[in-house]
N, C-alpha and C positions, 0 to 999 in steps of 0.2 A: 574467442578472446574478448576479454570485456574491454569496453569503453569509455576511456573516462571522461571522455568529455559530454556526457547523455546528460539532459537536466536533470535527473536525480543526485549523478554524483556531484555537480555544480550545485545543488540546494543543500546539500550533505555539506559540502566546504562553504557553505555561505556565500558562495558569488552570487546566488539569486537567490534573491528572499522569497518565503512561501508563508504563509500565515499559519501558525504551528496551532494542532490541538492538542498533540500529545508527545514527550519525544522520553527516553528514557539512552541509556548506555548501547541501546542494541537497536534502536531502532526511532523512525520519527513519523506523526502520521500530519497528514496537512491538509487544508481546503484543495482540494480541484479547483484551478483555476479559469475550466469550462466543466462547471458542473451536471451532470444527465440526469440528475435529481436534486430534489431542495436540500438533500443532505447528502453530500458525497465529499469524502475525503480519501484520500490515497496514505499507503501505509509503507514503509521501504525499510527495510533493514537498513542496516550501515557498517555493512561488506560489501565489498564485491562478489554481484552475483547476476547472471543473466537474466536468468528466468525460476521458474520452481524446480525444476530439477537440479538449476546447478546452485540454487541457494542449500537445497537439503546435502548436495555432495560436499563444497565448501564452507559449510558453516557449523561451530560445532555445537553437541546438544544444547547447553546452557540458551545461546544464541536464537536457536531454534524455537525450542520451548518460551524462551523470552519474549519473541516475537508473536506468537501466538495466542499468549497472555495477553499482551499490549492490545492486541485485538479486541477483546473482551471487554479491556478495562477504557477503551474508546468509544466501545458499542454503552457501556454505562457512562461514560464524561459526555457522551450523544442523548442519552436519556431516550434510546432509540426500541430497546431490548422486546418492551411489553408490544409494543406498536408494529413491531420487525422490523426486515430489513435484509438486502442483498449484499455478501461480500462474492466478490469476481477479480479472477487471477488470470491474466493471458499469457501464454505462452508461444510464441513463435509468429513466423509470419500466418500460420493458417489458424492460428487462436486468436491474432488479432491484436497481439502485443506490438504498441509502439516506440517504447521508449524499452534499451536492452538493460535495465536493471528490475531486478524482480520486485512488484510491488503488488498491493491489492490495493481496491477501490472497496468502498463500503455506502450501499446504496440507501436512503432510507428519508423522508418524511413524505411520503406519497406511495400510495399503491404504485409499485413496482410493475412493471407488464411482465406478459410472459413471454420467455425467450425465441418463442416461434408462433 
């Protein structure tokens, strides 16, 4: 069951502000506000939705595709694209998800390490 009380859905209704880069009808993406790279932003739909599997059951195509656009068009408002860059989605307690609304992080002005 989703939560509404998670800081995402509180940044979503505006009780806590986030520093916005990008936000569109489907979705909003914003500064981390403990960032693990010079560039990292987090990205949220704006439904309710736990994790990535229950964003893709609950959400419908339009939404979906929307969301994964906005991606794209953050990684170019980032000017990040030629340089790279890591997006990262957790899921669950053993993914490492902390916050239960589904979002990604988008890594990037720094060589990135590798995952192991």
């Amino acid at each position: 069951m989703y939560d509404d009380k998670n800081i995402f859905a509180k940044i979503l209704r505006k009780e806590i502000p986030c520093n916005k880069v990008y936000e569109n009808e489907h979705s909003l993406f914003f500064k981390d506000i403990n960032p693990q790279a010079r560039i990292h932003v987090l990205g949220i739909p704006k439904i309710e939705c736990i994790d990535f599997p229950d964003f893709i059951l609950v959400a419908n195509d339009k939404t979906v595709s929307s969301f994964f656009r906005s991606v794209d068009l953050v990684v170019d408002k980032l000017n990040i694209r030629d340089d790279g860059f890591r997006i990262i989605s957790n899921s669950g307690i053993n993914g490492g998800q902390e916050v239960p609304h589904f979002h990604i992080h988008i890594l990037a002005g720094e060589k990135i390490g590798s995952l192991r």
